[in-house]
N, C-alpha and C positions, 0 to 999 in steps of 0.2 A: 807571567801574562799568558794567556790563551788565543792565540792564532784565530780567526774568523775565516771562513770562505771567500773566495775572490769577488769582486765586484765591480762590474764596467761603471763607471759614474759620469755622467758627460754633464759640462759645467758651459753654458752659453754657446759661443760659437769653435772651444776649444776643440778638438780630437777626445777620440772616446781614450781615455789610459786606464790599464789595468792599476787596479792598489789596493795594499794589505792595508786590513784597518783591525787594529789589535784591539779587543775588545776588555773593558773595564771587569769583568768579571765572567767566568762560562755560562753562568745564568743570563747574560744578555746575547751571547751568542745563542745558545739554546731557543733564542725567538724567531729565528727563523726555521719553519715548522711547516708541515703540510699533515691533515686528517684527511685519508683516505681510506677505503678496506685495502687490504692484504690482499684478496684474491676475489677474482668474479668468474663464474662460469657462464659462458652466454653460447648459444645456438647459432651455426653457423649458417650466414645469411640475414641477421637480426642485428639489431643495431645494441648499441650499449652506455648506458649511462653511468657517469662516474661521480658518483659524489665527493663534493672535493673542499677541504676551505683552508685557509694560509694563513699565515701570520708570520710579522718581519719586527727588524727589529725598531724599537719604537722611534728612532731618529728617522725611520723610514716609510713613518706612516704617512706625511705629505706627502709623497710620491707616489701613490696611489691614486692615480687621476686617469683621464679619458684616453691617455697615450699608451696604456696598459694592454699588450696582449700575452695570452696564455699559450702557451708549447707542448705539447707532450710531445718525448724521445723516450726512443730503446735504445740504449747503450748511447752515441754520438749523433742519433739520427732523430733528424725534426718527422714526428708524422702528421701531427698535425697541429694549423697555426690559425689561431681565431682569428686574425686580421687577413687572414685568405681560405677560408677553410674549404672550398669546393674545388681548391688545385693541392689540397695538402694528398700525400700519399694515402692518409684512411681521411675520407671526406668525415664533418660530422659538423657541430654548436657547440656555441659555449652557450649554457645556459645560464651560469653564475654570472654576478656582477663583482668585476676583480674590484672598486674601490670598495666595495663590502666582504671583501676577502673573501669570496665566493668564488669557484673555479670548477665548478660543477659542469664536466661537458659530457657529450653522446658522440658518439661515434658509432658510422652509420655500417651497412653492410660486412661487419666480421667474419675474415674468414680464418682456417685453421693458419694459415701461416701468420696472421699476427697473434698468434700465443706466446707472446714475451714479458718483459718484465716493462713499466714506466715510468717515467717520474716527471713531474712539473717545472715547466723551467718559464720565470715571470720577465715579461721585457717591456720597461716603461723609459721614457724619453731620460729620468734620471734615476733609474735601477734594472740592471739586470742582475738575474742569481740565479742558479739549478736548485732548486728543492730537492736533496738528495736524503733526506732523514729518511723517507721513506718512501718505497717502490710500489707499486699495483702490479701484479702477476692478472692478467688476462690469459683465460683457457678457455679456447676456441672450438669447440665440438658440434659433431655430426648425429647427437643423440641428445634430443631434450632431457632435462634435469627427470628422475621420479619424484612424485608429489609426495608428500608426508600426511600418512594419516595421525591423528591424534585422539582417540588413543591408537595405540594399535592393535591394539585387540579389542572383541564388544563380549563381557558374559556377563548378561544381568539377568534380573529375574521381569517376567512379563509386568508391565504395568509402570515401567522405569520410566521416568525420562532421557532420555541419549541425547546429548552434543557431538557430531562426529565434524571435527575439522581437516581441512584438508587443505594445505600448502604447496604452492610452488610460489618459486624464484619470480621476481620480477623484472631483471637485467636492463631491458628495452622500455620506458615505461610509455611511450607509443604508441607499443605493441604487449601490452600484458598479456599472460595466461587465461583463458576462458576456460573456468572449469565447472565441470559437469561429472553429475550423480547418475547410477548407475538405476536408482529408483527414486520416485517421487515419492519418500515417506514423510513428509512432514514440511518443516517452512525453511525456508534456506535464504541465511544471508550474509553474503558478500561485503570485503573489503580490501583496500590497498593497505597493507601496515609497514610498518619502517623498524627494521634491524637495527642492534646497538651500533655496527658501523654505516648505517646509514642508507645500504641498500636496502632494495624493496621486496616485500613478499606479495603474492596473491592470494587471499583467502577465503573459503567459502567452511561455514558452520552449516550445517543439519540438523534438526531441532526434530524429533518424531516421540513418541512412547512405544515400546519393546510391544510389541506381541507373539504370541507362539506361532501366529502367521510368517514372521522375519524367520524363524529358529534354520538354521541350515543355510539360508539365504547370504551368496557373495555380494555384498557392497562396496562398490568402486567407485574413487573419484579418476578423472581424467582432466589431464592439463593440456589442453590444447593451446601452441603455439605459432600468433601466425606473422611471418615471415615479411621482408622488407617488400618484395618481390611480388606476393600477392599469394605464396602459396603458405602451407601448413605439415606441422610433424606435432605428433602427441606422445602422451605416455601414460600409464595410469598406477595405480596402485590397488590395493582392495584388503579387506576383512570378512571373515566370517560368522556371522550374525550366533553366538550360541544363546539362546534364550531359554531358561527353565520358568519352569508355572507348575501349579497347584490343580488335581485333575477336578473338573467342575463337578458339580451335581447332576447327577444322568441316570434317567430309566429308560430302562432295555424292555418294550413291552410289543404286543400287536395291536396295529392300529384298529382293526373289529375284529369284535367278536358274535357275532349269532348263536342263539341259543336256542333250542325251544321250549316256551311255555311251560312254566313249572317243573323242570329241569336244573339242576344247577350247573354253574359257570366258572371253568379254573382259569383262571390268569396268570400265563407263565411271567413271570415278571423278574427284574436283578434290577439294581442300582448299584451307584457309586459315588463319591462324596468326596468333596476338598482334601487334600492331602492332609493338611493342618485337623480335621473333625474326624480321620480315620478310626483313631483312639478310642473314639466317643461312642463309635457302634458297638454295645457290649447287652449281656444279658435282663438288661435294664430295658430295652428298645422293643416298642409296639407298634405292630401297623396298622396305620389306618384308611380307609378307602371314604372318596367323599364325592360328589357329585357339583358341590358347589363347596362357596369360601365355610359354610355354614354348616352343610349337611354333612351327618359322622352316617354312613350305610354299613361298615363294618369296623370296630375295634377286636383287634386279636388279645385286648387282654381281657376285654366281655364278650367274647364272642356270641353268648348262648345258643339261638339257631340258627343265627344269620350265615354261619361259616366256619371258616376256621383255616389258618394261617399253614400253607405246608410245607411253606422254604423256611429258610434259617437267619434271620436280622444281620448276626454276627460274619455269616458268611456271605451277605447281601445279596440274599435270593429272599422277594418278596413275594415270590407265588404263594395263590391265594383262591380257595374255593368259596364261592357266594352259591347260598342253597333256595332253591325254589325259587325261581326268576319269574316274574311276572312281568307281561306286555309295558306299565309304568314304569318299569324299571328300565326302559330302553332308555338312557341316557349314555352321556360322555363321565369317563369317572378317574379319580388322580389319585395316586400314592400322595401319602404323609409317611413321616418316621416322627416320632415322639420316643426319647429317652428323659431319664431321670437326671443327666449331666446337663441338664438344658442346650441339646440340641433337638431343635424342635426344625423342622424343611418341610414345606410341602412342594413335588414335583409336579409344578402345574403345566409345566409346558408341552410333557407328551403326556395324553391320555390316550383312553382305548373307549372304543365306540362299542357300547355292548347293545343290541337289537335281538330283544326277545320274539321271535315270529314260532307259526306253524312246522317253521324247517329246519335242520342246524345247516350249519355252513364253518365250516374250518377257521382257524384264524389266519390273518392274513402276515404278510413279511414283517420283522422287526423294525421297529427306527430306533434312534436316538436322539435327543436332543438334549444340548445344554438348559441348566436351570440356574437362575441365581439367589443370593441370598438376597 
């Protein structure tokens, strides 16, 4: 036979007597049970809740009535008693409901000197018992938890989607963590979730798309903690934003040029193109200049007299002399590139203002701008 734990049992107006009750098999001793966590870290000055729930053995389930209060002790010592709990040594609730096996309490203001170990001990008009299966280790600190990023590292390519999550503890549920992103890149949303043993977490998702604007950029979350008291302690965490891209489509040209009157007109010009389409610029590639979606003013593979091509495709110098400029010709005018690989772009975004007058005038500073496909 298997030995059972002690049990005060009080029978009408008898005295309480202690007595062994030998149990039918170790599997029905085994029913008295407590699910708790193992260990909680909580901030000192914060209160703590303890998820809790029991089970006895089944000759013991009527005795789960209104007369039931919850105990927690460290070693011999009561600290705290839900049938008084604001003269117990750690004041706090029960928030469980013990005929529902529920023994979930808080306790309120933690400081570093209750960092001990505890265990449940249940007292009803006809049961008492220690719940000693299992202990809760409470660690009491002067330093809030650091938050967890998830992932922990970011290296995507521009145009990604990104989820960055970011966790802390929930100990006090009260008082949860308030946490805060380091930038507003995108939509963020919040939640309380529950751990396999039952504690809480705090959590915020970050939802943005990568761009080469993030690239270099430190992203922090911060757990902010606040306190029974009214005050606050934080802590944060962060990642390094690595972001690659593809370089866009870009010409390097001056934005006017002045000419005079039946004169011709060089166009210092260079572009550049998607990383992916580099390939593609080969001896096959002709330039073309155009004034509108429509108008072809010079192809370098026809040249005849309109010009003629003096930089290099392959080494993406698009300079380009136009011959005998006429006052008409004063318009705005754009690079194309046409190869035989069918890569076909026209750089409509920077053009150069060509104004044929009586006088020259210099070209003026480069720009750049991006172009898309």
């Amino acid at each position: 036979m298997v030995k059972c734990p002690s049990l005060t049992v009080k029978q009408d107006s008898l005295e309480h007597i202690q007595i062994l009750v030998s149990c039918v098999s170790a599997a029905l001793c085994g029913q008295f049970k407590t699910i708790i966590p193992k260990t909680i870290e909580v901030l000192s000055g914060s209160c703590v809740t303890i998820p809790c729930f029991f089970d006895v053995v089944d000759t013991y389930n009527s005795h789960l009535d209104g007369t039931c209060r919850a105990l927690w002790k460290s070693d011999q010592t009561v600290v705290f008693d839900s049938s008084n709990p604001q003269s117990s040594t750690i004041q706090g609730e029960l928030k469980g409901d013990l005929t529902r096996k529920d023994c979930t309490t808080t306790l309120n203001n933690m400081r570093p000197e209750h960092s001990k170990e505890y265990y449940l001990r249940l007292e009803c008009d006809h049961l008492r018992h220690n719940l000693l299966d299992h202990k809760l280790h409470i660690s009491v600190t002067d330093v809030p938890p650091t938050p967890t990023l998830t992932p922990s590292t970011l290296k995507v390519e521009e145009g990604t989607s990104v989820s960055l999550k970011c966790s802390a503890p929930a100990p006090c549920l009260s008082h949860p963590p308030a946490l805060t992103w380091s930038f507003s890149l995108g939509h963020i949303q919040e939640s309380l979730q529950e751990n396999q043993d039952r504690t809480k977490v705090q959590t915020s998702v970050l939802t943005f798309t990568a761009s080469r604007l993030h690239h270099g950029k430190e992203i922090s979350c911060t757990a902010i903690y606040n306190k029974q008291d009214g005050s606050s302690q934080s802590n944060s965490t962060s990642l390094t934003a690595d972001i690659s891209w593809s370089a866009p489509f870009m010409t390097f040209m001056p934005q006017t040029i002045e000419v005079l009157s039946g004169s011709c007109v060089t166009i210092p010009c260079s572009f550049d193109v998607e990383d992916k389409y580099k390939s593609k610029v080969d001896e096959t590639c002709e330039a073309v200049w155009k004034y509108d979606q429509w108008t072809v003013v010079f192809n370098s593979r026809t040249p005849q007299t309109t010009g003629h091509l003096i930089g290099n495709l392959k080494n993406k110098d698009c300079t380009t002399t136009l011959n005998n400029m006429r006052p008409e010709n004063s318009k705005k005018y754009f690079f194309r590139i046409e190869c035989n690989n069918n890569l076909k772009q026209d750089f409509k975004t920077t053009q150069v203002d060509i104004s044929v007058t009586g006088r020259f005038y210099s070209p003026s500073s480069y720009t750049s701008v991006n172009n898309s496909l």
